[in-house]
C-alpha positions as CSV (number, residue, x, y, z in Angstrom):
1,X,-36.4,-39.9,11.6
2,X,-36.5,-37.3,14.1
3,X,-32.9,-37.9,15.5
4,X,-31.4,-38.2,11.9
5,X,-32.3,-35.0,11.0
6,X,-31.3,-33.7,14.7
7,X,-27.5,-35.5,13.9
8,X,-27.4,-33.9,10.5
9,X,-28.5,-30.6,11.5
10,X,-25.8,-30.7,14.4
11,X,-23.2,-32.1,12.2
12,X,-23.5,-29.4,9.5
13,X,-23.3,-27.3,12.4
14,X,-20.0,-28.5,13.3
15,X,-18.8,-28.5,10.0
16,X,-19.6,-25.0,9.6
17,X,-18.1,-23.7,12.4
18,X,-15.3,-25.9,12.0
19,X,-14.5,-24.9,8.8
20,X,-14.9,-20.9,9.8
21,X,-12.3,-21.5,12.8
22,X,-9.8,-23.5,10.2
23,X,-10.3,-20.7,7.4
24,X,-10.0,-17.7,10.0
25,X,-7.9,-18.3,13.1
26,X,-5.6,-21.7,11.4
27,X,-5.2,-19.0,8.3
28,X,-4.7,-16.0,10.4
29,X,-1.4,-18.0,12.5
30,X,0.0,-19.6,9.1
31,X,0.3,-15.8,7.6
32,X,1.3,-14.6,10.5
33,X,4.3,-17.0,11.0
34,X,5.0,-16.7,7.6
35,X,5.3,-12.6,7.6
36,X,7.0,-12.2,10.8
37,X,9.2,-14.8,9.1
38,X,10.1,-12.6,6.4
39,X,10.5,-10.4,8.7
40,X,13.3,-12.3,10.5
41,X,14.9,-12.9,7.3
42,X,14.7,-9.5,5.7
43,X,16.4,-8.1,9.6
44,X,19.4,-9.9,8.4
45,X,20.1,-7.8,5.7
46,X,18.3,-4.5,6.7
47,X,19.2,-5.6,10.5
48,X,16.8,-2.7,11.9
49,X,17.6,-3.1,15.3
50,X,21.4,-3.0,15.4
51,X,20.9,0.2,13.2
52,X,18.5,1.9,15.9
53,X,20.5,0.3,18.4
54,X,23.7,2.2,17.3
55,X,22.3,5.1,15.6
56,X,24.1,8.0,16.5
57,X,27.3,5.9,16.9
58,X,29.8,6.6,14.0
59,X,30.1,4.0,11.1
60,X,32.8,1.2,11.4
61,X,34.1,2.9,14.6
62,X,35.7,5.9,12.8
63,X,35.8,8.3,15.6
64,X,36.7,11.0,13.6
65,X,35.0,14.0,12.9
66,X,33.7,12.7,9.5
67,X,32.8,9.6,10.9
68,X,30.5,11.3,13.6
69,X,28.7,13.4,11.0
70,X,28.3,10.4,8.5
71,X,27.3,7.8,10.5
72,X,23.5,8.8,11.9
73,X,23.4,10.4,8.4
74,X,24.2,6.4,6.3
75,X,21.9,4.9,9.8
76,X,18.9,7.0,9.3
77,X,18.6,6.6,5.6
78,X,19.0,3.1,6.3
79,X,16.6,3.2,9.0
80,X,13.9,5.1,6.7
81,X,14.6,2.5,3.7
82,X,14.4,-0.5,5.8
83,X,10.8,0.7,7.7
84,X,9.6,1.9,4.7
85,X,10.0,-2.0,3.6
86,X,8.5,-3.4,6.9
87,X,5.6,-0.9,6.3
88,X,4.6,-1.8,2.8
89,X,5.2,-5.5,3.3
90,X,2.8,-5.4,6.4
91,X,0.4,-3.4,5.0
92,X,-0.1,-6.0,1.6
93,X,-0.3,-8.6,4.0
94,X,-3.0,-7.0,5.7
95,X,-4.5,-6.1,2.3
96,X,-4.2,-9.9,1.4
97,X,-5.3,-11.2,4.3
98,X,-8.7,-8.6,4.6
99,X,-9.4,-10.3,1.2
100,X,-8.7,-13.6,2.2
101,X,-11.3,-13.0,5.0
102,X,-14.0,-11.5,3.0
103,X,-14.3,-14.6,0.6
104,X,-16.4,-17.2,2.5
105,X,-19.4,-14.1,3.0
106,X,-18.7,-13.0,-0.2
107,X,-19.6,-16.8,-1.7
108,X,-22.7,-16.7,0.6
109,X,-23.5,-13.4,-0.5
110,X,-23.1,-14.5,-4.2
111,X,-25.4,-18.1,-3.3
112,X,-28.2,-16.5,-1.7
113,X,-28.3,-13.5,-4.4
114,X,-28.5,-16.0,-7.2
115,X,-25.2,-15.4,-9.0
């Protein structure tokens, strides 16, 4: 009887921690290959890194006067839009994902307080 209870006990124990590494680190790499996929698909159309790359470089090569004044005036506005995206998009998930993380104490919270 003794070891029966002795398996149980250690397989709940390995089915708790089990489930705590699926539910924390296997959720925490599915969001983040999700976002930093978004990510990679929003850079082709805000494409970021060309823009800082070739910031103070005039717009579609027009080495003119106008083109030199214009251009890091189009790429930072671009620049400000596009990290203003990144920055709220990140900071949901992380909203998301902080709530995501609370729920399994919050259920035991809820369980040992009775409801």
């Amino acid at each position: 009887m003794v070891g029966v209870i002795s398996y149980l006990l250690g397989r709940l124990v390995f089915r708790v921690f089990e489930f705590l590494e699926h539910w924390y680190w296997g959720s925490f790499r599915v969001a983040g290959g999700k976002l930093i996929d978004l990510f990679e698909k929003w850079d082709r159309f805000f494409a970021l890194r060309i823009t800082v790359r070739h910031w103070l470089q005039p717009l579609y090569q027009d080495r003119t006067i106008i083109g030199y004044i214009l251009g890091p005036i189009f790429r930072t506005g671009r620049i400000i839009v596009a990290a203003s995206v990144y920055l709220l998009a990140a900071a949901l998930a992380a909203l998301f994902y902080f709530i995501w993380l609370i729920i399994p104490p919050y259920v035991v919270y809820k369980i040992l307080t009775g409801f």
